[in-house]
N, C-alpha and C positions, 0 to 999 in steps of 0.2 A: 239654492234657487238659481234656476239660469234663467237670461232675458228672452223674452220672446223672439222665436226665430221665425220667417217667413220662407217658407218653401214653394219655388213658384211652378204648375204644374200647367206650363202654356203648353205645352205637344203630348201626346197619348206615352210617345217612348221615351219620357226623359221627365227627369224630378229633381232638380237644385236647389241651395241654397241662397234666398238673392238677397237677405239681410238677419244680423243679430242684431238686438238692441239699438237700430238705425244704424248701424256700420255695414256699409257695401258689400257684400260679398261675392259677385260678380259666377255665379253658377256655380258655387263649389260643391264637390260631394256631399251628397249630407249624410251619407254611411260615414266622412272622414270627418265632419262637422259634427255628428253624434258622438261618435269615440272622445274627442277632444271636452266637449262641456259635459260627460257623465264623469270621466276620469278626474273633474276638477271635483266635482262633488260626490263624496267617495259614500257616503248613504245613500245616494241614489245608483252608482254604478251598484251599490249590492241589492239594490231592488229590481233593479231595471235593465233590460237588454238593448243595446242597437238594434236588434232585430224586432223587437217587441214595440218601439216607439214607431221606427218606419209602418208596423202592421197599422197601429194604429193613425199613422198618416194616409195608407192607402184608404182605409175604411173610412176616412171625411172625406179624401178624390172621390170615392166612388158614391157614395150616397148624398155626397153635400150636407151631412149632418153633421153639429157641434159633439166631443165626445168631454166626459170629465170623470177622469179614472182614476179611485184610491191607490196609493202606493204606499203600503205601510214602507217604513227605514226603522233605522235604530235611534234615528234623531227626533219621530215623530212622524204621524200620518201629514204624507205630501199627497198631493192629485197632479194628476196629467191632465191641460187641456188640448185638445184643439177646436181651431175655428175654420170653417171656410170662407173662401174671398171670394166671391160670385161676380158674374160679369154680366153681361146687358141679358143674355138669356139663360140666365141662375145655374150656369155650367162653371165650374168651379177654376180658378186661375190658378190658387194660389191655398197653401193652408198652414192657417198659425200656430204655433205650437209654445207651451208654456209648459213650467215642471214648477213645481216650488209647495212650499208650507201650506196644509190645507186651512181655509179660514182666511186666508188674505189673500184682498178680490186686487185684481191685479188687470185694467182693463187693454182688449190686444191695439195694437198700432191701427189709424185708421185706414183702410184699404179698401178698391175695386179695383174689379176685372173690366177691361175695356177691349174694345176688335176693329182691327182696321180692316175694313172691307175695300178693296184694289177695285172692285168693278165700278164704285160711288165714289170713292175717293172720300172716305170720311172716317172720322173714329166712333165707336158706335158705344156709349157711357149712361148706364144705369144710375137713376136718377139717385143713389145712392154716393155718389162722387162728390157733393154738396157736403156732404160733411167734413170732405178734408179740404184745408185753406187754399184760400187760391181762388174759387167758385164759387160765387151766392147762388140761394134756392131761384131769385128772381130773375139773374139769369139763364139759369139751367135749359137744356135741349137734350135732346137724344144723339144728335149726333155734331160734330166739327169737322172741320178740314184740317188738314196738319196743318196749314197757315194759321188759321185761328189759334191752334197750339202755340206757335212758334208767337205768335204776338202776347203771348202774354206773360213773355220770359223779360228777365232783366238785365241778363247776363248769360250768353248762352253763344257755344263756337262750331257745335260739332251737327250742324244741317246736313254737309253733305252723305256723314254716315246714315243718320236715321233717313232718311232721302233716297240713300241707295238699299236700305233693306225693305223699306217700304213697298218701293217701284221695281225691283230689279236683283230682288234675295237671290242669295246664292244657296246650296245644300247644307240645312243644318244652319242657318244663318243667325244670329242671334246678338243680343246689346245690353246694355246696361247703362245708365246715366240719368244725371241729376237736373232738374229744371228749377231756378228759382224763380217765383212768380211776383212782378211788380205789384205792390200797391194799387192800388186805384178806389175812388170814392167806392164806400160800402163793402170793400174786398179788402182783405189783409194782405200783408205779405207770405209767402207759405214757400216750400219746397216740396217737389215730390220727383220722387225719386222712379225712374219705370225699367221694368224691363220685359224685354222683349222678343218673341222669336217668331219666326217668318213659318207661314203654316200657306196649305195651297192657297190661291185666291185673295191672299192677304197675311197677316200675323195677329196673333192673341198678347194683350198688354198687361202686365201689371202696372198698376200706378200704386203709389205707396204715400204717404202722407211723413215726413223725415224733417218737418219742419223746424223742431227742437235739435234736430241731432247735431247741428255746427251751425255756425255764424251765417248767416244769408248774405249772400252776392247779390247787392241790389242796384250798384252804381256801376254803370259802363266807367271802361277805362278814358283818357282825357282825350286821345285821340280819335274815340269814335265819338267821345259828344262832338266834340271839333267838325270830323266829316261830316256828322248827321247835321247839326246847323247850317253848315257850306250847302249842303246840299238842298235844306230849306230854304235858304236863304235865295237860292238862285231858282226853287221850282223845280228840281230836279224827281222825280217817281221812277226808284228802280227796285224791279223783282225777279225772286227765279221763278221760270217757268217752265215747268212740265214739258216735251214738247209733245211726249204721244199719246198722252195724255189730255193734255191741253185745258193745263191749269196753272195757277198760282200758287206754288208752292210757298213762298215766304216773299215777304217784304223787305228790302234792304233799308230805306228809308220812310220816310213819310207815306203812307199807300197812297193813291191817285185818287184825290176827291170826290172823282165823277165817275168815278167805276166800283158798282156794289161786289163787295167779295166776301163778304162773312155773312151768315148767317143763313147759308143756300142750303138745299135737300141735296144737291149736289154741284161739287166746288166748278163743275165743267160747264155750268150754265152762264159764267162770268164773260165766256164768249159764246156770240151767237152760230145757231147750232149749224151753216150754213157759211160759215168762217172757219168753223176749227180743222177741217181738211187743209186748209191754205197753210195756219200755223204749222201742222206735221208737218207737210209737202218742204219745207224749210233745211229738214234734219240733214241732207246730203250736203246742203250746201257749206251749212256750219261744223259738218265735221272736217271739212276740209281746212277750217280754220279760218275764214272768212264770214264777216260781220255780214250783215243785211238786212233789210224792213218790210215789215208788212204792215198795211191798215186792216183792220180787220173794229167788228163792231162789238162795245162791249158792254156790257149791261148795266145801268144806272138805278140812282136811289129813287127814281119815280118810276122805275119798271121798263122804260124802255130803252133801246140796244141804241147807243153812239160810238159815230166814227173817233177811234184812236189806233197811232201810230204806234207800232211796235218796234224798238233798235234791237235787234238780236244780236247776239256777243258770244263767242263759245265760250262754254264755262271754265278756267280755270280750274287745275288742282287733275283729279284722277277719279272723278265720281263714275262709276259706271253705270248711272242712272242717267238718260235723255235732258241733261239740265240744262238750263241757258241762261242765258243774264237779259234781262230785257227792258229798254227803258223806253216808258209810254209817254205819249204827249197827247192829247186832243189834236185830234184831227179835225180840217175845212170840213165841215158837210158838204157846204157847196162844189169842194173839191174834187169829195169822194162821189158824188151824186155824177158828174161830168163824168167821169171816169168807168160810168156803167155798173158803179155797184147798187145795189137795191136800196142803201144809206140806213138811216137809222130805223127801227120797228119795235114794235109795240106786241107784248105776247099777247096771245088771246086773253080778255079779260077772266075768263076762268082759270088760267093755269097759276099757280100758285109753285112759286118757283123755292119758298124757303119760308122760314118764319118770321114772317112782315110786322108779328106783333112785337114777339119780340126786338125784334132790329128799330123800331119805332122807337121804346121805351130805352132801346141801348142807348140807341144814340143821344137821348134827350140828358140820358142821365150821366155819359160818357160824352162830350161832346169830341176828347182828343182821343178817341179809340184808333184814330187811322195812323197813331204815331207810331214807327217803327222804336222794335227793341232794339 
């Protein structure tokens, strides 16, 4: 019997292996991942071909159907299964594969396909994600921002990469990594593992459910409770942000009270629509390596846009992603009103900017949701 393998099938021209039995395998071959687990079970290398398992892995990519195939051996009747892993529009990501003893049910790893769409800036997750830890049904939505993602880690270092293939893929671009997800009232701890490759217009995700496979990382290290505290303590809000984009990529600390940023149709409404040319217009100056501030208005928990300060910082490290460091303050209204900007506003009472029900019930039920990981 070999462990289920998950094969992830994010781009039309390429087919990997992205985990055995919860162990990472990071896109390996699976013609050289097949050879390797028939060879150990040597009743099934004389039933079964490498060429013959892959057929029947194409045949679940292409119809999205489950397959469960007799394999007489010499040790007894085995079956082949596989499964597909569907994503927000039941297009297949990924597909499971199991061999073993026929008569014992053997159920696959829990998995969905999920899609980053670059024009919204969101991840787009099949209400099917609920079943792996980490996400209640009562939270659930159709879609999050990668900050939403990133808050709800515990222990997590590697923003800039997923940041730069997200915004700024390169050819064939592609990741793999593990998220461990905090606790919180009604929500477990979990891990899920994703991976990922950069397709036009966005990338196609596996997310994987890897929760049992090793010890969860749930406690930051003592240095960053230290800064995160210092930083509360004093009222410090600091985030990256987008700039050509003109968004909130991740929270470094505490998010900013008064600035609604989760739970939008799209993460770019966080600044009003009438501001966010001023943020880009910024990019020259910061790449010269020079700090600078903008006020610009940003969207609150009662629906309408307030004046806050932005500190811009160039980003450290080597991201090739537009990223910046930015720390907000609330801004004078009466400041910014002198000053000839239009000041705070209110969207038309029709437009419905996210989902107000949800973010109601979050927050009542979450009150410390705005805490950075």
């Amino acid at each position: 019997m070999i462990p289920w393998v998950t094969v992830e099938t994010l781009v039309p021209s390429a087919m990997s292996v992205a985990t055995i039995g919860g162990d990472q395998r990071d896109f390996a071959s699976v013609r050289r991942v097949l050879q390797r687990v028939l060879k150990r079970t040597p009743a099934l290398y004389d039933s079964l071909t490498t060429h013959s398992v892959i057929e029947a892995l194409h045949a679940t990519r292409c119809d999205g159907k489950a397959l469960d195939l007799e394999v007489p051996t010499t040790t007894g009747p085995h079956v082949l299964q596989t499964r597909p892993v569907l994503g927000p529009t039941d297009e297949v990501h990924a597909v499971q594969l199991w061999i073993g003893p026929a008569g014992v049910p053997v159920e696959p790893p829990r998995a969905v396909g999920a899609v980053w769409d670059l024009d919204t800036q969101v991840i787009r997750q099949p209400s099917a994600v609920t079943a792996l830890r980490g996400i209640s049904v009562e939270e659930y939505v159709p879609t999050m921002s990668i900050a939403e993602l990133f808050q709800r880690t515990a222990v997590f270092d590697r923003h800039g990469e997923v940041l730069d293939l997200l915004y700024n893929p390169g050819r064939d671009d592609k990741l793999q990594f593990d998220l461990d997800l905090a606790p919180v009232a009604g929500r477990p701890a979990g891990r899920w593992r994703l991976t990922v490759r950069a397709r036009e217009q966005g990338a196609w995700m596996l997310i994987e459910d890897v929760s049992s496979a090793s010890p969860l990382r749930l406690w930051p290290t003592l240095e960053q409770v230290g800064l995160r505290e210092a930083h509360r303590r004093a009222g410090t809000h600091l985030a990256v942000i987008q700039l050509e984009h003109t968004s909130i990529s991740h929270w470094l600390t505490d998010s900013a009270p008064w600035i609604r940023w989760e739970y939008l149709y799209r993460p770019v409404d966080v600044f009003h629509p009438q501001d966010r040319e001023r943020i880009a217009a910024v990019q020259g100056l910061l790449a010269t390596g020079v700090a600078t501030e903008v006020t610009v208005r940003t969207l609150s928990y009662s629906g309408s846009y307030v004046p806050t300060t932005i500190r811009l910082y160039p980003y450290p490290g080597f991201s090739r992603s537009q990223l910046v460091l930015g720390e907000v303050l609330l801004a004078d209204s009466v400041g910014y009103l002198s000053a000839g900007s239009a000041g705070p506003a209110q969207p038309e009472s029709s437009t419905r900017l996210g989902y107000d029900e949800h973010l109601s019930r979050h927050r009542v039920d979450h009150p410390d949701y705005g805490r950075a990981s």
